[in-house]
C-alpha positions as CSV (number, residue, x, y, z in Angstrom):
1,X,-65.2,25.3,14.7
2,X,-67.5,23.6,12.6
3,X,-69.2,19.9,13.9
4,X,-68.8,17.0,12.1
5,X,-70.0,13.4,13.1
6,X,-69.8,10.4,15.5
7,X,-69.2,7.2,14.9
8,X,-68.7,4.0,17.0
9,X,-65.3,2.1,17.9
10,X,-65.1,-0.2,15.2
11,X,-67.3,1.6,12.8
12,X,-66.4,3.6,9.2
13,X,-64.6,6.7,9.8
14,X,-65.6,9.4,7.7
15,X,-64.3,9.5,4.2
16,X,-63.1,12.7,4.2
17,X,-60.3,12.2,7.2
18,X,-56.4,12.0,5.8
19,X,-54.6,8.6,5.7
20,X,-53.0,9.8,9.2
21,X,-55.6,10.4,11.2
22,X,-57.1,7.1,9.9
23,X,-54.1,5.2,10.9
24,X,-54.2,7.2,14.3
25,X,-58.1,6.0,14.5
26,X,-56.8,2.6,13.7
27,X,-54.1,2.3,16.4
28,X,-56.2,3.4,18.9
29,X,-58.5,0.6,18.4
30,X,-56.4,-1.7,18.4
31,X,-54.5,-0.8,21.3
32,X,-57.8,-0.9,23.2
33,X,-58.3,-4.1,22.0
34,X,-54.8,-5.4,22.9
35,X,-56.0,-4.0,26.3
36,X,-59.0,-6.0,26.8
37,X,-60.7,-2.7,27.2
38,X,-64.6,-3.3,26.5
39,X,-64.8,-0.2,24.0
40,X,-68.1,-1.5,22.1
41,X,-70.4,1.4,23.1
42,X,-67.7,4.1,23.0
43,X,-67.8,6.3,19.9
44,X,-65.7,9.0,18.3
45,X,-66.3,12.4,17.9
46,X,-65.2,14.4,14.8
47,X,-65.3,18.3,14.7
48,X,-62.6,20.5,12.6
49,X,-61.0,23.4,13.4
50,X,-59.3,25.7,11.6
51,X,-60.1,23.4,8.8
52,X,-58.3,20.2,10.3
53,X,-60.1,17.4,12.0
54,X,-60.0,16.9,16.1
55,X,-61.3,13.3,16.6
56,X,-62.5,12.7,20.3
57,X,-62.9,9.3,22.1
58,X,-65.1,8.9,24.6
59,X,-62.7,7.9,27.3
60,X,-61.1,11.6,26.2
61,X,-58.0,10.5,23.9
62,X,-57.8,13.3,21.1
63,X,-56.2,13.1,17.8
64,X,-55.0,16.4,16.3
65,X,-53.2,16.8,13.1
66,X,-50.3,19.4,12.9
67,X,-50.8,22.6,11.2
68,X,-47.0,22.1,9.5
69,X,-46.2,18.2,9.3
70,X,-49.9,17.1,8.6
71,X,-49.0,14.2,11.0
72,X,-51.5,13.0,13.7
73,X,-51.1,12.6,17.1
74,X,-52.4,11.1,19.9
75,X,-53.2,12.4,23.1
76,X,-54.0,9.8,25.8
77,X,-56.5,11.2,28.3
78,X,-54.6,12.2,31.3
79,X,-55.4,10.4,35.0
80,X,-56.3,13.2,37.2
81,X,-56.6,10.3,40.3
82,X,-53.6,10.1,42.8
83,X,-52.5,13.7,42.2
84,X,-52.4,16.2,44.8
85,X,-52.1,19.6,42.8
């Protein structure tokens, strides 16, 4: 894994990231936003492994890009209250 950078909600993504993950980025926000959701200290995290970016929120949604499509995806953090596992 190698580290990469942090950046607020809101701010400029690194340069380097695909069109995709970008858009991902971009939805995100927005959805928040659409949510009233008070994101303005919140930042992402950007590390790559395997040689393709895994951006982190800081309310734990991850964006991964497939190995095969190149798409990105978005993986909502999931709600651990009310289950009894």
């Amino acid at each position: 894994m190698q580290l990469g950078t942090r950046w607020n909600v809101g701010g400029t993504a690194p340069a380097d990231l695909t069109p995709p993950v970008l858009g991902a980025i971009a939805s995100v926000e927005r959805e928040l936003a659409d949510q009233g959701v008070d994101a303005s200290t919140w930042r992402w995290t950007l590390t790559w492994l395997e040689r393709r970016p895994v951006v982190e929120l800081d309310d734990g949604t991850v964006i991964k890009v497939d190995a095969v499509t190149g798409e990105a995806h978005v993986h909502e953090p999931v709600d651990a209250e009310g289950d009894d596992d």
